[in-house]
N, C-alpha and C positions, 0 to 999 in steps of 0.2 A: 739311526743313532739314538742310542740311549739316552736320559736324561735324570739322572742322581738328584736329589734333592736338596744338597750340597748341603750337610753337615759341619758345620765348622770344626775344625781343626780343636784340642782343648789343648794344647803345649807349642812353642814354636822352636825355629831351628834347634835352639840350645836347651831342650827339654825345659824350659821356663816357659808357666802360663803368658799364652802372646797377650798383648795388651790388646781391648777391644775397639776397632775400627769403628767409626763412628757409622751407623745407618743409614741409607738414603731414604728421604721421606719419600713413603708408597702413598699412593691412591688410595681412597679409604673406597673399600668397595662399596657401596651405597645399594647396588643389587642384594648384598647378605642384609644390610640390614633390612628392607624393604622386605625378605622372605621371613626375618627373624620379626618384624612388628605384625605381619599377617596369618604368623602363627599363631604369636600372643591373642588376636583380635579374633582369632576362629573359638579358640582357648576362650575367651570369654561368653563368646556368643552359645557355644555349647553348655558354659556352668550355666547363663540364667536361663536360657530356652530350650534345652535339649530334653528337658521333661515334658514340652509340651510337644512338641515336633520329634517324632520318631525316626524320621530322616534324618533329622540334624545330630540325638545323642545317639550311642554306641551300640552296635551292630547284637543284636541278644548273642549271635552266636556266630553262623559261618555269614560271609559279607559286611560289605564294607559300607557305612555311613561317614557324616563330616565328621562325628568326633574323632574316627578311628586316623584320621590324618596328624592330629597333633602331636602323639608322642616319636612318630617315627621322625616326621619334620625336626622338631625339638631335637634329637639324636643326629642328626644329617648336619642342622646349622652348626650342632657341635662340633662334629666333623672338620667341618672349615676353618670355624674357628683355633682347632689346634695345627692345622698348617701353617697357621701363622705366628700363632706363641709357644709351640712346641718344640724347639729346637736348640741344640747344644752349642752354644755360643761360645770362642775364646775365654779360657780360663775354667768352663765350666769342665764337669763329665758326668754321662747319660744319668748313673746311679745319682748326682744331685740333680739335675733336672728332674728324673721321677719320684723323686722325693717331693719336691714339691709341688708334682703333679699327684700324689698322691695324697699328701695333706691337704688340696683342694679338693678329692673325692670326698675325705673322710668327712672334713667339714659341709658336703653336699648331703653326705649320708645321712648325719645328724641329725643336720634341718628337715630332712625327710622324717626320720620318725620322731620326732618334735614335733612335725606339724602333721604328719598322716599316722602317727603311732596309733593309736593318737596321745600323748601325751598332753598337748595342749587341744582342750575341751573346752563348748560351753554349752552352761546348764545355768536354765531360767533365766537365759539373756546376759549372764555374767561369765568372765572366762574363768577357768580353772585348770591348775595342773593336775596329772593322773599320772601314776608313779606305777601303774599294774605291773608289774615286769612281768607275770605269770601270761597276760592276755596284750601285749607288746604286738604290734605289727611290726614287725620287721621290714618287709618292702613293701614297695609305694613308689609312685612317677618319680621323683628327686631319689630315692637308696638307686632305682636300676640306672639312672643317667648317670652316678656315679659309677657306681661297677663296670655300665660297659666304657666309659672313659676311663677306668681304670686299665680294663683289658687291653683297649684300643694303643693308650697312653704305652702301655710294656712292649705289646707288637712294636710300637713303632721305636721305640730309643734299641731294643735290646733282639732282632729277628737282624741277623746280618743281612744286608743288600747283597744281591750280586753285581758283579762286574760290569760296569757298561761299558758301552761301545768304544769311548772316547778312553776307557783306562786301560781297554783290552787294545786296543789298535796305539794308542798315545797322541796324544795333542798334535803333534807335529803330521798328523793322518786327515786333521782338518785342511780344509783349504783357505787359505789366507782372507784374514777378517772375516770368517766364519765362527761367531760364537756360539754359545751352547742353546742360547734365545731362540736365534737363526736355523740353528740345527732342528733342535726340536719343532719349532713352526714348521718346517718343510715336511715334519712328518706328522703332524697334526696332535702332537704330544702320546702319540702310540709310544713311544720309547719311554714313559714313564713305567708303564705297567715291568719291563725287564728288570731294572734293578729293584723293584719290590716285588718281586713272583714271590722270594719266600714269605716277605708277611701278609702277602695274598694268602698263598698255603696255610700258613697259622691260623689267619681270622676267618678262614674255609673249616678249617679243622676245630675250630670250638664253633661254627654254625653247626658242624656235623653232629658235636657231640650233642647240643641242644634237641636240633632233629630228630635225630635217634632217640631220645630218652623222653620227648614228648611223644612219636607214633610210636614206636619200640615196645616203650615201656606199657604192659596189660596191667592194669590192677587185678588181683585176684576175684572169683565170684564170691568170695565170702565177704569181699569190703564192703561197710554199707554204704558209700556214694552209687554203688550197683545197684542198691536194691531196686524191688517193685517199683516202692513210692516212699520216698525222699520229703523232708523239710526242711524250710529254711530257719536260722536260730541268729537271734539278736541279743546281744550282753546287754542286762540293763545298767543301772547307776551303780548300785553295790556288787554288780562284779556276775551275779544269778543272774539268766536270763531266759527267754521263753521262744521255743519253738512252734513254728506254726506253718500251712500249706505254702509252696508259695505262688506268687503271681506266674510263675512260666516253669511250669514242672519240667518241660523238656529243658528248658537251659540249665539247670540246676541238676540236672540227670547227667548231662553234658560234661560240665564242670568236673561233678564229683566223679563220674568216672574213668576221668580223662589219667593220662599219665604223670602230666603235670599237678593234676592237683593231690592224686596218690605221693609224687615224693615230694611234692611240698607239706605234703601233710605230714609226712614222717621226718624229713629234713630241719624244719622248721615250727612243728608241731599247730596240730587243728587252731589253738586259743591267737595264733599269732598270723592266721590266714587272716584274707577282707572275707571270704564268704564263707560261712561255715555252715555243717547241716547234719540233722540226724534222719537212721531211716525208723526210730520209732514215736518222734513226735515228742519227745521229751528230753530237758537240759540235761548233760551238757552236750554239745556238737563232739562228734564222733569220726566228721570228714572233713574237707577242707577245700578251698583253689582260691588261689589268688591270681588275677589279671597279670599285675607286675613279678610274680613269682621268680624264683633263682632260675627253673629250670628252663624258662621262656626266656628270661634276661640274656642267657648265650645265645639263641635265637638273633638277639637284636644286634648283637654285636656289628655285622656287615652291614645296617645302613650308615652307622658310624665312619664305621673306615672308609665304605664310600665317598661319602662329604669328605674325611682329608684327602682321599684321591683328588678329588675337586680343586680341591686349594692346591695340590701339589703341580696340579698339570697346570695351574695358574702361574705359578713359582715358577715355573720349569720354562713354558712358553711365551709367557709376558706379552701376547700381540692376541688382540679379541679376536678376530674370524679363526683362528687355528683353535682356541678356547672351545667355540661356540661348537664349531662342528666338533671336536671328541668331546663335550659333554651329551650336544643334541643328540649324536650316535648313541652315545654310550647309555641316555635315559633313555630313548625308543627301543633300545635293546633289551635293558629291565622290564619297561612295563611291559613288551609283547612278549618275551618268557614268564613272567608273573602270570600274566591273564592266560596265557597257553598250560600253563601248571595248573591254574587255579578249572581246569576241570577235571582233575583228580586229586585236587591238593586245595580245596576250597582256601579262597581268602578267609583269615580268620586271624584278629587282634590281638585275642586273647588266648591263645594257642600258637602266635608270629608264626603262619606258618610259614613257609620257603614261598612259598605267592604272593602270600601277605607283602613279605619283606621285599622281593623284588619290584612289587609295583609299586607300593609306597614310595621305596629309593629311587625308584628310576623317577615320578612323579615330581619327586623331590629335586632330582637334577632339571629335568625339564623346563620346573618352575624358575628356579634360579637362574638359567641359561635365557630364559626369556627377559628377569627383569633383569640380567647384566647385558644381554641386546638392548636396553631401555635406556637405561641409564649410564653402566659402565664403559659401555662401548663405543662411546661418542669421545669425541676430543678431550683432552682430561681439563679440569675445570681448571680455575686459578685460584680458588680458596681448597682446595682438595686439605683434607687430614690423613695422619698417620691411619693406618690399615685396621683395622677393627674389627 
């Protein structure tokens, strides 16, 4: 039996917005936050010690370190989170719901190149604003959490469901005090996946396009991210800046002549990448790639929608051991195709490749199915909170 994620209704019988039925207080799930504080707390540990411990910061190139876990996680808990605030309630309709899903991107955007542009700067220990629009980063962790919440946010209001079980056959096909909880438990919330196959297909179909345009895409031999021998360039205070060898030629060889940093460098232009680089050793930067770039950002899309699969099959099944087993499947299934991929498809962060992604998300489910066996799934408390 299928399981819909039940959209509410936006007009009732008499084509008037129905009045909104009051909510039942949910369990606040304490397993998400418990994943969402152990991000933040990795996230820290990597800003002040990842320069000294090469395990712990980011991987130079293929492979995977602690840092490379936080941005996917970060994407995953978002995930969940919109199963649960994301939905078209009495009165409303989809296009104002993504309205103001989308004005919380924009304003996420913002604050991203406000604080990574960098617009806000400091020099000699005091803060200052920087107004360069010419030498502007555009993306950064916070612009891509936006965008793929944005992408994720349209899949999911405006990608039609199909037909489940219980609309194709009709209620009266159930067996008596059989609700849709009940139903679904019996099939371990597998019947989630039928009525969203098609915005499976969409957020399969922009991973594709990502993929495609990051290995696809060849830079020509005349680019110089190709050359021989490559350097790295740094903007100083007045905007000039000075190139020089840098610490790991091959990464930097890497980068520049990857696919992604070819069309972020024409997309987005060289001044407005994080790494920039010449191959004759002189200002200004002539090549580009950016970690968080446009063309990797569709990449990321699917550990996104993952995590609201998450919360949906939660929505749908409401009984933890039915939970547990189609998440624990469903993340030992990512990570052992990730790792299975990842010997032709190296894990790689800053390239998301399709391994990358897989075993991050699947990692990412594992985690969570573990601390909601911890916490969640014991008797429900008595000071319990609304759902968070």
């Amino acid at each position: 039996l299928a399981c819909p994620d039940g959209v509410a209704p936006a007009a009732g019988a008499a084509g008037r917005p129905a009045s909104a039925p009051a909510e039942p207080k949910r369990q606040r799930l304490v397993g998400l936050d418990m994943l969402r504080g152990l991000t933040m707390v990795v996230m820290l540990v990597v800003d002040y010690t990842g320069g000294c411990f090469p395990g712990i910061d980011h991987a130079p190139w293929d492979g995977v370190h602690l840092a490379d876990f936080v941005m996917p996680f970060f994407l995953w808990v978002s995930g969940v989170s919109m199963s649960i605030s994301l939905r078209v309630r009495p009165g409303q309709t989809r296009a104002s719901v993504f309205g103001t899903a989308m004005k919380r991107a924009i304003r996420l955007f913002l604050l991203g190149v406000f604080l990574q542009g960098p617009v806000l700067q400091v020099h000699e220990g005091l803060p200052i604003i920087n107004w360069d629009l010419g030498a502007l980063r555009w993306m950064g962790i916070l612009q891509r959490i936006a965008i793929v919440f944005a992408i994720v946010a349209a899949v999911q209001l405006f990608v039609p469901e199909l037909p489940s079980a219980r609309q194709r056959l009709g209620a009266a096909e159930l067996l008596p005090g059989r609700d849709r909880a009940t139903a679904c438990s019996r099939g371990f919330g597998v019947g989630v996946f039928r009525p969203a196959a098609a915005k499976w297909a969409a957020v399969l179909a922009v991973w594709a396009v990502g993929t495609v345009l990051t290995y696809g895409v060849r830079p020509p031999a005349s680019w110089p991210g190709c050359a021989a021998e490559v350097f790295t360039c740094t903007a100083g205070a007045e905007g000039a800046g000075t190139c020089a060898a840098p610490d790991d030629e091959a990464q930097l060889k890497s980068m520049g002549c990857s696919g992604p940093g070819f069309l972020d460098s024409w997309v987005m232009g060289v001044r407005h990448c994080y790494v920039q680089g010449s191959a004759s050793g002189v200002w200004p930067p002539v090549f580009a790639f950016d970690p968080e770039g446009l063309v990797t950002t569709l990449s990321a899309v699917p550990v996104m929608f993952l995590g609201l699969h998450v919360g949906r099959v939660y929505g749908a099944v409401k009984e933890p051991l039915p939970c547990l087993a189609h998440w624990t499947a469903l993340g030992a299934v990512a990570v052992a195709a990730g790792m299975a991929m990842s010997t032709w498809v190296p894990l790689n962060k800053r390239l998301w490749s399709p391994s990358y992604g897989l075993f991050t998300g699947g990692l990412a489910t594992l985690t969570y199915a573990a601390f909601f066996a911890a916490v969640d799934a014991a008797p429900q408390r008595p000071d319990s909170a609304a759902a968070g």
